[in-house]
N, CA, C and O of each residue as an XYZ file, in Angstrom:
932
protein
N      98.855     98.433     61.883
C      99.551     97.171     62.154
C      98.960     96.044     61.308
O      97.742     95.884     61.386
N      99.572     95.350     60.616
C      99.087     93.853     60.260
C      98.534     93.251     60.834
O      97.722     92.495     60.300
N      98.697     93.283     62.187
C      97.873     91.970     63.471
C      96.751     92.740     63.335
O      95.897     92.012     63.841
N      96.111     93.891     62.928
C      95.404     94.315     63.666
C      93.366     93.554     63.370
O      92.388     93.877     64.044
N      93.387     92.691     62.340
C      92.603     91.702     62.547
C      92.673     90.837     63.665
O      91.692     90.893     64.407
N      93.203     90.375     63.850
C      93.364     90.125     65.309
C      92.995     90.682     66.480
O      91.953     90.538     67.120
N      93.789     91.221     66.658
C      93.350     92.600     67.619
C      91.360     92.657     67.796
O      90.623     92.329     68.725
N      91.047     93.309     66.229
C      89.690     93.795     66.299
C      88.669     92.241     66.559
O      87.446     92.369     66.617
N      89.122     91.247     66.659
C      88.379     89.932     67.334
C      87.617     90.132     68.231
O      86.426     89.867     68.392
N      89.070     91.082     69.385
C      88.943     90.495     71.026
C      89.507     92.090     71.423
O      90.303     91.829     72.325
N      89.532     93.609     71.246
C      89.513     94.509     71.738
C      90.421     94.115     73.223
O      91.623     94.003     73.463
N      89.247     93.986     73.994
C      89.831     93.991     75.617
C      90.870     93.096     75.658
O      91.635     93.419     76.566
N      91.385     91.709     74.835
C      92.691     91.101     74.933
C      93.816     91.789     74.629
O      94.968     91.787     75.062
N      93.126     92.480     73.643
C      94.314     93.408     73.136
C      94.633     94.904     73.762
O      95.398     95.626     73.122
N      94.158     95.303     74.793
C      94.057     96.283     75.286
C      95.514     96.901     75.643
O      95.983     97.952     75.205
N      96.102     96.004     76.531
C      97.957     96.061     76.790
C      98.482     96.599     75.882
O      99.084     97.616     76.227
N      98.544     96.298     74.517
C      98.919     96.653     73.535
C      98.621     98.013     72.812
O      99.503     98.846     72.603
N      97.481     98.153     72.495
C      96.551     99.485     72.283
C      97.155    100.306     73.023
O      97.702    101.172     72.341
N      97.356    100.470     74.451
C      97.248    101.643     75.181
C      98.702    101.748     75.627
O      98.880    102.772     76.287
N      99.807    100.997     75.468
C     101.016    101.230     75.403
C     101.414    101.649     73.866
O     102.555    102.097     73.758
N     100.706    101.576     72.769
C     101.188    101.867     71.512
C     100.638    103.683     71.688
O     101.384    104.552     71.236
N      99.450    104.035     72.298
C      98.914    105.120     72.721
C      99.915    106.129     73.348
O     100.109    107.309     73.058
N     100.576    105.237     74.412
C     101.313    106.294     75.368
C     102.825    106.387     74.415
O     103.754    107.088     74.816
N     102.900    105.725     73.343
C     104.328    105.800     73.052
C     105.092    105.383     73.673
O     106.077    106.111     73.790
N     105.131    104.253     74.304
C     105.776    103.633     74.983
C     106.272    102.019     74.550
O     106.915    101.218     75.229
N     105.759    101.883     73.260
C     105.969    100.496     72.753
C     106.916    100.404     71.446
O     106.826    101.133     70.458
N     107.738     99.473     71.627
C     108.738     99.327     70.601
C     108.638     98.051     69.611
O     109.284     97.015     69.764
N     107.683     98.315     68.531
C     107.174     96.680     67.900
C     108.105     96.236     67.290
O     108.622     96.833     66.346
N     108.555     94.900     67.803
C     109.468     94.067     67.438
C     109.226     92.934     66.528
O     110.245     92.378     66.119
N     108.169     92.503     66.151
C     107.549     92.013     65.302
C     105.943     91.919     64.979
O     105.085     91.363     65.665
N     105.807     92.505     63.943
C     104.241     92.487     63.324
C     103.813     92.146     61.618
O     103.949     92.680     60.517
N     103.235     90.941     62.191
C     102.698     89.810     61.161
C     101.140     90.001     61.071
O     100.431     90.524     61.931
N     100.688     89.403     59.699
C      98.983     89.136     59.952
C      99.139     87.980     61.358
O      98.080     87.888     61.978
N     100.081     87.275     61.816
C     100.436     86.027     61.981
C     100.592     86.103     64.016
O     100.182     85.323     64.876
N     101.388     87.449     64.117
C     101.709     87.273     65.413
C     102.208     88.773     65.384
O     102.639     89.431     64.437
N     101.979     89.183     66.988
C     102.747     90.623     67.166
C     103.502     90.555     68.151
O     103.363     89.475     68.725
N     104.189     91.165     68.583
C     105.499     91.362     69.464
C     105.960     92.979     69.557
O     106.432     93.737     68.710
N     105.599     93.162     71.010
C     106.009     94.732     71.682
C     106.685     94.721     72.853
O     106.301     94.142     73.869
N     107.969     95.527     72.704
C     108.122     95.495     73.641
C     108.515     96.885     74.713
O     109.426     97.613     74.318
N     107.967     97.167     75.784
C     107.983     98.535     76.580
C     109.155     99.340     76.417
O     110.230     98.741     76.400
N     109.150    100.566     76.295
C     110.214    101.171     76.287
C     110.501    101.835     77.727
O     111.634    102.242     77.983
N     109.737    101.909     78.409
C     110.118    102.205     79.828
C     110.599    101.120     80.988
O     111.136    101.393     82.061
N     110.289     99.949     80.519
C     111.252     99.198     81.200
C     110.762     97.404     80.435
O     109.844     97.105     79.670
N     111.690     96.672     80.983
C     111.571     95.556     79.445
C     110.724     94.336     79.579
O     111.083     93.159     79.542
N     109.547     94.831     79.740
C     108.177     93.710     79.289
C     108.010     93.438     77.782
O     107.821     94.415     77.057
N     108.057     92.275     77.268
C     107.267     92.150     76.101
C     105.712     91.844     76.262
O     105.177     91.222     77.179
N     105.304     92.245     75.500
C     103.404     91.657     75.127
C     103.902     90.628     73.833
O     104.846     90.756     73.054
N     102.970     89.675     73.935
C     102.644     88.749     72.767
C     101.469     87.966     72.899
O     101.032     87.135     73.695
N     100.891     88.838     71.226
C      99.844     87.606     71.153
C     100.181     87.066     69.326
O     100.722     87.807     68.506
N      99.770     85.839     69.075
C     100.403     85.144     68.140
C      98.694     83.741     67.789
O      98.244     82.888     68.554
N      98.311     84.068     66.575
C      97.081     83.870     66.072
C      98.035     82.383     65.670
O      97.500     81.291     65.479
N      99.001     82.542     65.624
C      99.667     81.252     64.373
C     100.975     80.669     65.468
O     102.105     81.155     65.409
N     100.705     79.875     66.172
C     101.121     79.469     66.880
C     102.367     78.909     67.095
O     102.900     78.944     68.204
N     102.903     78.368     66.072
C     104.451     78.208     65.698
C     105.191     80.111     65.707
O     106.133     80.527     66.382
N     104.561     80.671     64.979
C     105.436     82.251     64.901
C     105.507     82.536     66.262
O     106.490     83.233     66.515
N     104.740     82.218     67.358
C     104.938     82.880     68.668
C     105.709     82.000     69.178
O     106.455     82.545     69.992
N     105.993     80.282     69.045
C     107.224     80.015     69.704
C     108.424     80.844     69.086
O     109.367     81.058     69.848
N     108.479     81.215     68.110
C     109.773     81.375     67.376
C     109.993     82.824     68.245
O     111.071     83.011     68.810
N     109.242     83.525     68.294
C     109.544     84.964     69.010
C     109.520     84.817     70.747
O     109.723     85.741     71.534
N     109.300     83.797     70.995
C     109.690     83.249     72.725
C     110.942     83.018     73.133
O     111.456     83.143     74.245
N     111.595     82.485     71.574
C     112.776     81.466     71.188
C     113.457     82.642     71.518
O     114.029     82.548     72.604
N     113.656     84.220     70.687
C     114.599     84.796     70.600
C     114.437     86.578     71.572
O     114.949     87.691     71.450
N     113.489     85.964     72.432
C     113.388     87.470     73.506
C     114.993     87.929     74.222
O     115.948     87.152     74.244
N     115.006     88.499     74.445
C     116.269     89.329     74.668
C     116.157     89.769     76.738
O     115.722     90.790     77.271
N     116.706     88.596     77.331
C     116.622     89.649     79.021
C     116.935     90.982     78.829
O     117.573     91.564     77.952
N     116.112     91.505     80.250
C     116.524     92.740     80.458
C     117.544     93.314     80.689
O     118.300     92.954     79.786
N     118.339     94.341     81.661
C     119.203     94.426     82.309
C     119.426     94.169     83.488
O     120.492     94.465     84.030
N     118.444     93.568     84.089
C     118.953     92.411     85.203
C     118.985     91.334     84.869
O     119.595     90.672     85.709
N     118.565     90.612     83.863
C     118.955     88.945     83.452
C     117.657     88.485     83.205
O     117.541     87.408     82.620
N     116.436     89.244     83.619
C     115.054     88.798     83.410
C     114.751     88.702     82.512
O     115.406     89.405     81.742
N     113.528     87.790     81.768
C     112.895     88.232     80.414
C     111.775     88.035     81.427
O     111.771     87.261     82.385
N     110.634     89.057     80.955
C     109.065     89.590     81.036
C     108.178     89.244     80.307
O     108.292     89.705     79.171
N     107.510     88.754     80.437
C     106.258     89.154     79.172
C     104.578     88.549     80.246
O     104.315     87.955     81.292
N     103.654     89.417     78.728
C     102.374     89.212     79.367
C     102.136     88.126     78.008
O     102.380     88.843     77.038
N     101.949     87.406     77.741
C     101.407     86.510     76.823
C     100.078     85.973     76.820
O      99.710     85.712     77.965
N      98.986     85.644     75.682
C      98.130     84.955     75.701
C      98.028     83.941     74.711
O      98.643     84.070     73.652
N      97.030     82.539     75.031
C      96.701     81.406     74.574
C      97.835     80.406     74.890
O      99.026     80.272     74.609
N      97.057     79.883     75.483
C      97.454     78.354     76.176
C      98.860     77.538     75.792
O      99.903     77.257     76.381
N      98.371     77.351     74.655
C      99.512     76.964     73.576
C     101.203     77.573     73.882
O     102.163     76.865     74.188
N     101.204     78.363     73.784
C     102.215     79.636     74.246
C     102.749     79.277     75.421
O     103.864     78.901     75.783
N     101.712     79.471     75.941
C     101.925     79.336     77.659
C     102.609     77.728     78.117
O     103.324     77.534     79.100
N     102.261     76.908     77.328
C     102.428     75.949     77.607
C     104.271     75.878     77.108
O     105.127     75.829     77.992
N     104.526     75.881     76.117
C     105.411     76.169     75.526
C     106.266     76.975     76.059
O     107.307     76.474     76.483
N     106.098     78.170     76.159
C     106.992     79.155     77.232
C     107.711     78.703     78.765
O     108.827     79.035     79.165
N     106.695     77.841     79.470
C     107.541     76.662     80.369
C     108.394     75.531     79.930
O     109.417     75.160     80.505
N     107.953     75.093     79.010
C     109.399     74.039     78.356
C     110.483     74.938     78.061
O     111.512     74.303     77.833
N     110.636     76.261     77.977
C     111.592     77.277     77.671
C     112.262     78.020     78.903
O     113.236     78.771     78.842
N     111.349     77.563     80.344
C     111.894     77.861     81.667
C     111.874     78.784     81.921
O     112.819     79.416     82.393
N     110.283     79.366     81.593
C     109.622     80.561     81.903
C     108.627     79.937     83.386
O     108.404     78.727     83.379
N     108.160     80.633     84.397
C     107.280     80.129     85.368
C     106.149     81.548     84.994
O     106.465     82.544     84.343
N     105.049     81.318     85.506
C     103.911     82.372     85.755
C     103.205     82.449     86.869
O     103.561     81.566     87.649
N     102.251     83.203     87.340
C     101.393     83.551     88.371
C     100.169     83.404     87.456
O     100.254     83.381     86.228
N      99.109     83.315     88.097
C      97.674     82.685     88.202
C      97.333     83.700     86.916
O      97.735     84.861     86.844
N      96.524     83.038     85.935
C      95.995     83.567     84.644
C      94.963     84.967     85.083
O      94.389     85.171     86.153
N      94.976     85.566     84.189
C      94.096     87.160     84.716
C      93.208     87.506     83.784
O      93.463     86.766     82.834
N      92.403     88.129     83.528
C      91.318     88.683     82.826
C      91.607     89.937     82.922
O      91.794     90.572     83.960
N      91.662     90.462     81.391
C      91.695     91.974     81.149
C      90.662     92.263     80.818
O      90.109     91.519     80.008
N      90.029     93.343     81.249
C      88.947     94.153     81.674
C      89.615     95.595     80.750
O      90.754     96.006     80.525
N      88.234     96.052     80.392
C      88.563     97.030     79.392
C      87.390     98.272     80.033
O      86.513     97.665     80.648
N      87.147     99.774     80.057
C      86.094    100.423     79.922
C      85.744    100.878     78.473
O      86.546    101.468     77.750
N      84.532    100.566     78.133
C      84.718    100.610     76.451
C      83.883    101.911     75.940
O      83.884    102.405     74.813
N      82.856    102.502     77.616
C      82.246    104.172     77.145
C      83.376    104.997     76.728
O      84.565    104.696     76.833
N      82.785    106.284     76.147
C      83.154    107.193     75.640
C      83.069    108.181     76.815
O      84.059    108.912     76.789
N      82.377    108.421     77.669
C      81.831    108.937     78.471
C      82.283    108.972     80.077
O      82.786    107.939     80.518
N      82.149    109.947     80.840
C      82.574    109.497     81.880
C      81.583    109.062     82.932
O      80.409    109.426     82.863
N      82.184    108.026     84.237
C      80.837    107.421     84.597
C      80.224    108.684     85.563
O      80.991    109.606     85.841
N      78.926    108.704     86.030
C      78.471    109.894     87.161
C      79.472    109.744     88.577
O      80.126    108.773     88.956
N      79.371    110.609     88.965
C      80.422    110.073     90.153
C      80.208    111.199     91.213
O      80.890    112.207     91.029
N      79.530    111.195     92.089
C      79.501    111.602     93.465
C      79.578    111.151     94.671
O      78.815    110.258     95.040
N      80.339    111.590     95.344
C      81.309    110.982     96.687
C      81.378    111.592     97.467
O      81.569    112.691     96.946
N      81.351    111.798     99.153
C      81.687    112.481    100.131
C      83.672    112.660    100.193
O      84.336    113.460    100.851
N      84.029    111.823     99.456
C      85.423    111.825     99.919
C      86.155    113.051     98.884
O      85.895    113.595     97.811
N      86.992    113.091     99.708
C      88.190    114.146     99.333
C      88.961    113.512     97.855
O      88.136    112.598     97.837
N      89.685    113.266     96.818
C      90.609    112.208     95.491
C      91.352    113.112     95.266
O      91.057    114.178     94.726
N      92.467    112.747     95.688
C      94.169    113.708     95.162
C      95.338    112.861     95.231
O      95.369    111.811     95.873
N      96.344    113.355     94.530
C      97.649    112.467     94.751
C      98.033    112.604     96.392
O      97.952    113.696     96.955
N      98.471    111.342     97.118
C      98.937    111.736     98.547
C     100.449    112.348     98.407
O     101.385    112.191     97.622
N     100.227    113.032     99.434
C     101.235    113.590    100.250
C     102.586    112.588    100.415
O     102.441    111.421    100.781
N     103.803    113.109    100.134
C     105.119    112.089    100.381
C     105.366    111.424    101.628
O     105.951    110.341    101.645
N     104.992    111.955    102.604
C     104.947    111.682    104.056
C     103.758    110.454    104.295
O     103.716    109.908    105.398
N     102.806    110.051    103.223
C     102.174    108.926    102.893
C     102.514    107.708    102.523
O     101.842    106.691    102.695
N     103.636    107.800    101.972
C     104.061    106.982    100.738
C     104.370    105.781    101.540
O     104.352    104.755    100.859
N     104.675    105.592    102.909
C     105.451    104.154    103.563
C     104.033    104.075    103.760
O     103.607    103.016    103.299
N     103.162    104.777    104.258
C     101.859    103.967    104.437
C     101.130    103.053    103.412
O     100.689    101.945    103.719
N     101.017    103.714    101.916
C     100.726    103.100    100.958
C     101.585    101.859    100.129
O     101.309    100.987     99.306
N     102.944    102.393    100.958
C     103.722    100.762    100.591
C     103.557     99.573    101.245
O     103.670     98.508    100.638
N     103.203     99.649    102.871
C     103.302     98.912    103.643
C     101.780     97.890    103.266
O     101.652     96.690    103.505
N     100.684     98.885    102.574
C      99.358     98.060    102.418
C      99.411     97.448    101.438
O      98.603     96.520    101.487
N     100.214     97.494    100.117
C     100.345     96.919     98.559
C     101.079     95.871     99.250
O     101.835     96.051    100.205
N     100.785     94.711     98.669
C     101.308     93.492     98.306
C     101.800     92.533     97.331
O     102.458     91.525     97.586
N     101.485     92.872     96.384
C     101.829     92.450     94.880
C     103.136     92.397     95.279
O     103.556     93.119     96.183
N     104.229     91.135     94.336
C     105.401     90.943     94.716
C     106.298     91.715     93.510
O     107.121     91.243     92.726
N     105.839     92.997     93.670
C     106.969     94.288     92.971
C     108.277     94.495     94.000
O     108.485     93.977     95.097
N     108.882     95.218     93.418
C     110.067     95.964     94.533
C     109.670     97.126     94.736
O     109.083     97.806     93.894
N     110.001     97.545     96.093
C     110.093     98.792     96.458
C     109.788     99.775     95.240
O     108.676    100.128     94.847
N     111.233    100.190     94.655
C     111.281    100.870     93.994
C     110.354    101.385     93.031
O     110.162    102.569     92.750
N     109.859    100.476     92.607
C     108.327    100.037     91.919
C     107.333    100.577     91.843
O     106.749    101.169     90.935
N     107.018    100.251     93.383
C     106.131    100.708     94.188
C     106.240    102.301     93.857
O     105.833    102.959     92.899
N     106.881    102.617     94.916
C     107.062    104.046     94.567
C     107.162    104.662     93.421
O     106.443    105.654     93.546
N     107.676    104.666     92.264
C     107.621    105.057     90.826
C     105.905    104.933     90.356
O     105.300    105.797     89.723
N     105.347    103.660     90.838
C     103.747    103.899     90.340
C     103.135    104.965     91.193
O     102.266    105.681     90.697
N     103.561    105.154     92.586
C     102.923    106.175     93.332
C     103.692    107.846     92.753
O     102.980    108.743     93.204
N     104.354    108.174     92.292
C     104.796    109.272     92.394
C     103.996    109.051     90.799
O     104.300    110.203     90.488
N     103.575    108.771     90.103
C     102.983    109.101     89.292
C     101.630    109.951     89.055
O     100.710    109.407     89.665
N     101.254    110.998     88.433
C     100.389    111.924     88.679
C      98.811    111.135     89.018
O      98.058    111.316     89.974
N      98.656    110.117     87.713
C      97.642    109.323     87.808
C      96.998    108.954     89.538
O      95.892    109.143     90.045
N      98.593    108.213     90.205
C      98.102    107.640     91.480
C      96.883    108.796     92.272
O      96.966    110.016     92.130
N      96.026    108.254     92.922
C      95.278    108.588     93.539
C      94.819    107.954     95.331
O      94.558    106.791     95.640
N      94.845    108.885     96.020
C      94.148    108.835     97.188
C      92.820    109.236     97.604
O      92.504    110.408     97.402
N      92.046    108.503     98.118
C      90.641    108.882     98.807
C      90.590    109.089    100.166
O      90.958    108.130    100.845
N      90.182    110.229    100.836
C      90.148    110.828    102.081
C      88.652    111.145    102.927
O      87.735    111.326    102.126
N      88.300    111.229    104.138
C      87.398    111.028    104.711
C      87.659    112.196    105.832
O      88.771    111.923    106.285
N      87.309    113.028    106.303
C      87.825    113.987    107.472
C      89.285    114.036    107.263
O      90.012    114.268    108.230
N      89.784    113.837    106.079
C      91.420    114.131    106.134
C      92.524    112.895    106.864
O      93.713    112.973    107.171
N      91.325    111.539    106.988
C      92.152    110.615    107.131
C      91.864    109.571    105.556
O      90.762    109.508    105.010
N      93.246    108.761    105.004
C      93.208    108.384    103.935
C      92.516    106.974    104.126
O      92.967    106.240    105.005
N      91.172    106.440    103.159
C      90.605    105.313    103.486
C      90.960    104.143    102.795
O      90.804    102.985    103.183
N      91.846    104.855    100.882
C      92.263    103.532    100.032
C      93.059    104.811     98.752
O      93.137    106.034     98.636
N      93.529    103.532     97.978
C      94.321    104.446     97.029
C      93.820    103.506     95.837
O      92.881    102.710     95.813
N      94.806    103.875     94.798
C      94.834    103.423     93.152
C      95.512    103.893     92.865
O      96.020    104.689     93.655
N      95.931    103.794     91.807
C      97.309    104.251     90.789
C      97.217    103.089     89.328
O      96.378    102.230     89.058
N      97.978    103.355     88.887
C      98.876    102.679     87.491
C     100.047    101.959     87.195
O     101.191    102.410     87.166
N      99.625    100.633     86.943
C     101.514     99.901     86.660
C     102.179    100.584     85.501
O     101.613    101.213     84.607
N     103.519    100.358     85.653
C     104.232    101.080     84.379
C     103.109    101.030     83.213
O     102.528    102.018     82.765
N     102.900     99.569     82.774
C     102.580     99.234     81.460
C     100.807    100.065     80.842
O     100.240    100.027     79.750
N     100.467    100.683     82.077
C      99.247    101.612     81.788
C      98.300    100.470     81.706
O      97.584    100.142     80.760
N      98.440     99.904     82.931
C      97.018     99.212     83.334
C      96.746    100.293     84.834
O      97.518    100.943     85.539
N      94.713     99.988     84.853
C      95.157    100.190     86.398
C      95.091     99.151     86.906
O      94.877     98.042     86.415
N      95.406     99.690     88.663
C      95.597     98.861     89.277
C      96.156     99.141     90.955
O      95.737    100.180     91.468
N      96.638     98.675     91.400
C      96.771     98.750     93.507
C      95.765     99.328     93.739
O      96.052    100.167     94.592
N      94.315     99.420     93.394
C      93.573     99.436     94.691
C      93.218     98.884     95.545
O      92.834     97.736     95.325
N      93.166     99.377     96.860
C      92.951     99.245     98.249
C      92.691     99.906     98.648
O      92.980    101.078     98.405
N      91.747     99.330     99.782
C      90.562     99.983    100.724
C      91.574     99.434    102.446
O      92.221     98.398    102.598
N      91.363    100.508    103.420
C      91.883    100.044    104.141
C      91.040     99.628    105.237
O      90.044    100.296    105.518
N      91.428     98.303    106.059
C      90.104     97.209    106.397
C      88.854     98.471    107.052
O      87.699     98.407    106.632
N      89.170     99.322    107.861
C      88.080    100.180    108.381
C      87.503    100.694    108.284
O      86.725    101.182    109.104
N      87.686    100.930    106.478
C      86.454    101.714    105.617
C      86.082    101.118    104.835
O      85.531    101.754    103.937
N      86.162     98.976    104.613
C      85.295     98.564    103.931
C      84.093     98.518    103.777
O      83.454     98.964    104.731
N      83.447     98.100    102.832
C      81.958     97.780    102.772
C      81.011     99.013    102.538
O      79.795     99.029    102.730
N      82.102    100.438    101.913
C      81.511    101.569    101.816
C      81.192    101.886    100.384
O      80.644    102.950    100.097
N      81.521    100.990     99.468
C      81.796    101.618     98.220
C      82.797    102.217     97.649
O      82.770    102.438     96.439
N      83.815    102.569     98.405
C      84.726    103.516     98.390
C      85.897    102.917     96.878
O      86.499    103.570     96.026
N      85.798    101.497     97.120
C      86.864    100.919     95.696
C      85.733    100.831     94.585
O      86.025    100.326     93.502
N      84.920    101.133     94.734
C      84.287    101.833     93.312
C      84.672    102.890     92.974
O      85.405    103.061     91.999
N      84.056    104.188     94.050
C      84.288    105.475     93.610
C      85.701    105.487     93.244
O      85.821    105.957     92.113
N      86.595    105.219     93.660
C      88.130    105.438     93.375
C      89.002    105.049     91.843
O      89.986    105.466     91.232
N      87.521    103.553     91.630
C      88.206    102.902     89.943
C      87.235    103.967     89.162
O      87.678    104.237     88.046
N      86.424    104.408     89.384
C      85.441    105.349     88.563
C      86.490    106.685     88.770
O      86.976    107.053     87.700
N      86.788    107.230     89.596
C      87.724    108.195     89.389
C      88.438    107.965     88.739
O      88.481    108.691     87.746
N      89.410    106.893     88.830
C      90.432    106.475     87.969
C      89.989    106.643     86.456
O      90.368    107.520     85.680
N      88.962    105.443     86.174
C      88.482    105.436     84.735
C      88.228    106.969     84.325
O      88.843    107.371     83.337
N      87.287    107.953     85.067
C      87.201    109.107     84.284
C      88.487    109.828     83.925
O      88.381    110.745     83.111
N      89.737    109.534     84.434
C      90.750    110.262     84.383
C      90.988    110.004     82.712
O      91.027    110.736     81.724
N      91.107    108.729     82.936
C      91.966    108.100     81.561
C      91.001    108.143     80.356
O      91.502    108.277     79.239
N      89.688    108.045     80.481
C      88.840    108.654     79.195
C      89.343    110.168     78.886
O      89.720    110.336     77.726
N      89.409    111.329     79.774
C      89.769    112.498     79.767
C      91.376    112.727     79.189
O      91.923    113.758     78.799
N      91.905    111.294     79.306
C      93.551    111.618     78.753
C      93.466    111.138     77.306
O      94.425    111.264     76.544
N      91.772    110.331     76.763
C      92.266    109.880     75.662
C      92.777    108.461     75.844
O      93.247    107.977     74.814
N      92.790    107.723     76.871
C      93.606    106.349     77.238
C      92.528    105.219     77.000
O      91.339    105.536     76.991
N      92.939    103.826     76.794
C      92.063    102.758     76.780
C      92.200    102.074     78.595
O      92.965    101.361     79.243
N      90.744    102.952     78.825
C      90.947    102.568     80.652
C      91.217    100.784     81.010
O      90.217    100.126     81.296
N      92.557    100.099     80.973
C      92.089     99.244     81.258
C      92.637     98.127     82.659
O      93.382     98.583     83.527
N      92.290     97.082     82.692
C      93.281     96.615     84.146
C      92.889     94.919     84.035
O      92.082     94.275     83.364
N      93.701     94.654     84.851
C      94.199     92.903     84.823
C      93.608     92.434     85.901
O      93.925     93.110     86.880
N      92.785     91.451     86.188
C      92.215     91.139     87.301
C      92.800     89.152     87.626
O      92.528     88.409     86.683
N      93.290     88.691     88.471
C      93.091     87.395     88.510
C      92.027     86.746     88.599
O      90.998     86.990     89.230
N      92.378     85.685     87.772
C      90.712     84.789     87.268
C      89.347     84.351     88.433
O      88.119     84.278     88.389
N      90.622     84.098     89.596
C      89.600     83.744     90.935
C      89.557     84.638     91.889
O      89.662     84.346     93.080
N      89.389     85.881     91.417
C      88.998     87.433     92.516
C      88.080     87.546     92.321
O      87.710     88.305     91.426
N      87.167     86.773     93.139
C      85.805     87.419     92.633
C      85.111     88.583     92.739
O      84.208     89.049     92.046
N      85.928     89.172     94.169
C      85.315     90.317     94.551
C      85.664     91.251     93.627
O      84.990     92.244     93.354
N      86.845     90.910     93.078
C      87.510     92.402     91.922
C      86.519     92.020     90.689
O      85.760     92.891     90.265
N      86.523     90.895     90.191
C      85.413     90.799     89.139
C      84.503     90.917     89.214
O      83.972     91.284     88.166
N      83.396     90.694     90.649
C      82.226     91.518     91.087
C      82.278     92.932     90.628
O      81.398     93.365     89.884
N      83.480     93.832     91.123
C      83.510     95.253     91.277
C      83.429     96.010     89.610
O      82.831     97.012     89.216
N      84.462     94.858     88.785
C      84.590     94.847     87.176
C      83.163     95.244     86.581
O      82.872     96.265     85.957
N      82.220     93.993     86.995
C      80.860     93.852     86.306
C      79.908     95.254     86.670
O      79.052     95.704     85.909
N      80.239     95.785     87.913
C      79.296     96.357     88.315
C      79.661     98.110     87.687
O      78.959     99.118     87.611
N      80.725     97.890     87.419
C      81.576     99.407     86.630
C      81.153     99.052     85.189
O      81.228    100.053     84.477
N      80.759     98.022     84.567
C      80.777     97.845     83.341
C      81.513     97.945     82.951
O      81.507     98.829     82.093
N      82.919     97.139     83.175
C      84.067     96.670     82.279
C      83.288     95.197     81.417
O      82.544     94.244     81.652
N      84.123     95.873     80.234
C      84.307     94.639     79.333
C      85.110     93.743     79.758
O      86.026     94.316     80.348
N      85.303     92.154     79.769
C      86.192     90.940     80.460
C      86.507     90.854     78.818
O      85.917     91.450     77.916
N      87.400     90.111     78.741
C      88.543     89.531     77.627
C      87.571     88.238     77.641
O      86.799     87.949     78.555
N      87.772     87.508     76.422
C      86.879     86.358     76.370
C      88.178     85.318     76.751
O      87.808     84.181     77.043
N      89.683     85.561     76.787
C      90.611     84.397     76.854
C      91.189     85.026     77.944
O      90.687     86.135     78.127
N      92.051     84.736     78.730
C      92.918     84.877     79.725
C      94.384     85.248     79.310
O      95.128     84.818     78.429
N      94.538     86.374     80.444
C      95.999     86.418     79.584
C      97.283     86.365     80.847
O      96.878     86.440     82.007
N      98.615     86.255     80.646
C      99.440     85.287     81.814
C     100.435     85.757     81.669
O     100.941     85.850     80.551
N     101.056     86.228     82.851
C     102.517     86.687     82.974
C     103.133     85.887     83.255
O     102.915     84.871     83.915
N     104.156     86.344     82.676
C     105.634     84.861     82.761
C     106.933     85.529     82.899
O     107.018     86.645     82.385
N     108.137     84.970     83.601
C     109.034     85.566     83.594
C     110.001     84.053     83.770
O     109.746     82.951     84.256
N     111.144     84.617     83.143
C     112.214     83.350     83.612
C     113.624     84.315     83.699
O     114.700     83.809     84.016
């Protein structure tokens, strides 16, 4: 890619990108030394990041809604962002992408049971996610092989899984088995999966979670040095 000076700056900003160009899942719609533009082929998010700040209004200017009327995107730098609301885009709270940058997988020993749950699970694990996805959503990240459950005597204590765009992400601990460790072992499961697939393990955290950015530091994720912001109009 041309951007890819860019890119090699800030790695973990660019991670979204990397690991959807990985899965074959990205359709580059524009790539400049200047600015890049991807957009998902499994359903219609764009990524943009744009070093030259006029080229990324111009590619804000001409995004294309989905097939419900939405336009998507994850965008970074301020500038953009700022800009993208005079264009009657809104966003949710800025996030930090977190990257795992070993080669290696982490040690990992656990009393608990880690498998995909059972279908007869699935309203349970919908009813605890909250993120404002749809249904449908929901379920499509859970029926995915990745998703994962953690078990204790054969009762389930928290899960994880993957958003479309190959971040992770929905973990949860459920309140009666906090304070065990258990949303470690589960992102360390996770992460060893995706080193083993070859993937850039990575995930989106909001800026003021501290407890998830506690959990980040202590896994040794890499943080993004800029913030990056979903927008939709």
């Amino acid at each position: 890619m041309r951007y890819d000076k860019e890119i090699a700056k800030d790695i973990v900003l660019h991670a979204d990108f990397l690991e959807s160009i990985r899965m074959g899942d990205a359709r580059i719609v524009h790539d400049t030394e200047g600015a890049l533009l991807v957009q998902l082929i499994s359903w219609p998010l764009y990524l943009l990041a744009a070093a030259n700040v006029e080229e990324g209004k111009q590619l804000i200017e001409g995004m294309e809604p989905g097939p419900d009327g939405e336009t998507v995107m994850v965008v970074r730098g301020e500038q953009l962002v700022a800009y993208a609301k005079q264009c009657g885009f809104q966003m949710v709270s800025p996030c930090v992408q977190v990257l795992y940058e070993g080669k290696d997988p982490i040690p990992l020993e656990t009393e608990l049971e880690i498998r995909h749950p059972d279908r007869s699970e699935y309203g349970k694990i919908k009813d605890a996610y909250t993120l404002p996805i749809s249904e449908e959503e929901v379920l499509a990240s859970i029926d995915r092989p990745e998703f994962s459950a953690g078990y204790l005597n054969g009762e389930m204590v928290g899960f994880i899984g993957m958003h479309p765009e190959g971040s992770l992400g929905m973990l949860h601990i459920f309140d009666e088995y906090r304070g065990r460790g258990y949303a470690e072992t589960l992102e360390k499961h996770m992460i060893n999966g995706r080193i083993a697939a070859g993937a850039y393990p990575y995930g989106q955290v909001f800026y003021d979670n501290e407890a998830s950015l506690a959990l980040q530091r202590k896994l040794g994720m890499s943080f993004s040095k800029d913030h990056i912001y979903w927008m939709w109009k």
